[in-house]
C-alpha positions, 0 to 999 in steps of 0.5 A: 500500500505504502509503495503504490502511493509513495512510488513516483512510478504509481503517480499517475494511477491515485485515481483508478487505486484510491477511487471512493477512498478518504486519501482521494478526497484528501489527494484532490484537497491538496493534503497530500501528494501521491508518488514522491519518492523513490520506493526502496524495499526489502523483504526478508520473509523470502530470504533462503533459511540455513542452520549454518550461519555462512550459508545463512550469511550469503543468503541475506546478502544476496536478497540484499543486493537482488533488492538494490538491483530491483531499484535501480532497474525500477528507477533506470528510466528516472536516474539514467545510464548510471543506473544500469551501470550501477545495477550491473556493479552489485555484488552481495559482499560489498552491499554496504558500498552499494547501499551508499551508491544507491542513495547518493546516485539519488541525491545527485540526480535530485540535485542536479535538476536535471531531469523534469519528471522528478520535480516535486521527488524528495528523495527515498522511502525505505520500506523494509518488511518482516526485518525478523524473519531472518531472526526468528528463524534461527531462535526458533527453528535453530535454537541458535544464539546467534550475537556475534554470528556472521549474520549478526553481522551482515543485519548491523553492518545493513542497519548500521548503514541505513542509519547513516543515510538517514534521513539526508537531503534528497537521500532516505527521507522515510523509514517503515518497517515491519516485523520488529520483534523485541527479541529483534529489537534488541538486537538491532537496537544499537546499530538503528535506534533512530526509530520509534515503535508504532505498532502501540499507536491507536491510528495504526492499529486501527488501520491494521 
């Protein structure tokens, strides 16, 4: 839901989605603008499970990096050549250097003004759904502690970045994530604690 409106490449369909819906009435009244942003997502509820933890390991960095290619071939058209040569450069083991160029390809091209399709864009929004998947698996399935694993490593070094990256000018604007359990949580706690947690809010239980 968050990705069709937000998307920049489903600015045009507010119409046909949100027909006879409160967000129209609030779209045609000027409250809120659909399609401002580029959409990066990432969704670990289909990252491959293993027990051994190197496996496991190359198995988040590569649903990492095939997330970062999805962008930037999704975004190709708006953000140009550079896209395509970027997307081509992705590999699962340098997926923070990736990260990084992602958003600073955004920044320049948000920047430069180049480009008239992208006026009124922000910049990104991180959508990062079921970011316990991965976890949950190995404390229940595994019963493995896993502090300090090479998947514990990959998880900080990724939210470690994000938390650098935000929020930045015509860079990560927003940030929403699901799947934060506490026993995640805490684990997550120091590489990204610029979030807060919603899920107690009434207006978002009452939309879920």
């Amino acid at each position: 839901m968050l990705e069709h409106f937000h998307g920049l490449q489903y600015a045009d369909r507010h119409q046909s989605c949100y027909q006879g819906l409160d967000v129209q009435k609030d779209i045609n009244e000027g409250r809120v603008t659909p399609g401002q942003f580029f959409v990066l997502k990432f969704d670990f509820s289909v990252t491959k499970r293993s027990s051994n933890f190197t496996e496991a390991r190359h198995f988040l960095e590569n649903r990492i990096a095939r997330s970062l290619q999805t962008f930037l071939k999704t975004y190709s058209t708006y953000l140009g050549e550079d896209a395509n040569k970027l997307s081509r450069d992705i590999t699962p083991e340098k997926f923070v250097d990736n990260l990084e160029d992602c958003v600073e390809l955004v920044q320049e091209v948000l920047s430069s003004g180049r480009n008239e399709q992208l006026a009124g864009v922000q910049g990104i929004y991180l959508l990062v759904d079921e970011c316990d998947a991965v976890t949950n698996n190995f404390l229940e399935l595994y019963n493995t502690a896993w502090d300090g694993s090479a998947v514990d490593q990959v998880f900080t070094s990724f939210w470690s970045t994000i938390k650098s990256l935000l929020p930045a000018p015509n860079g990560i604007r927003k940030a929403f994530i699901t799947g934060v359990a506490p026993l995640s949580l805490a684990g997550l706690s120091s590489a990204f604690n610029v979030a807060r947690n919603l899920s107690s809010h009434a207006s978002v239980a009452g939309l879920c």
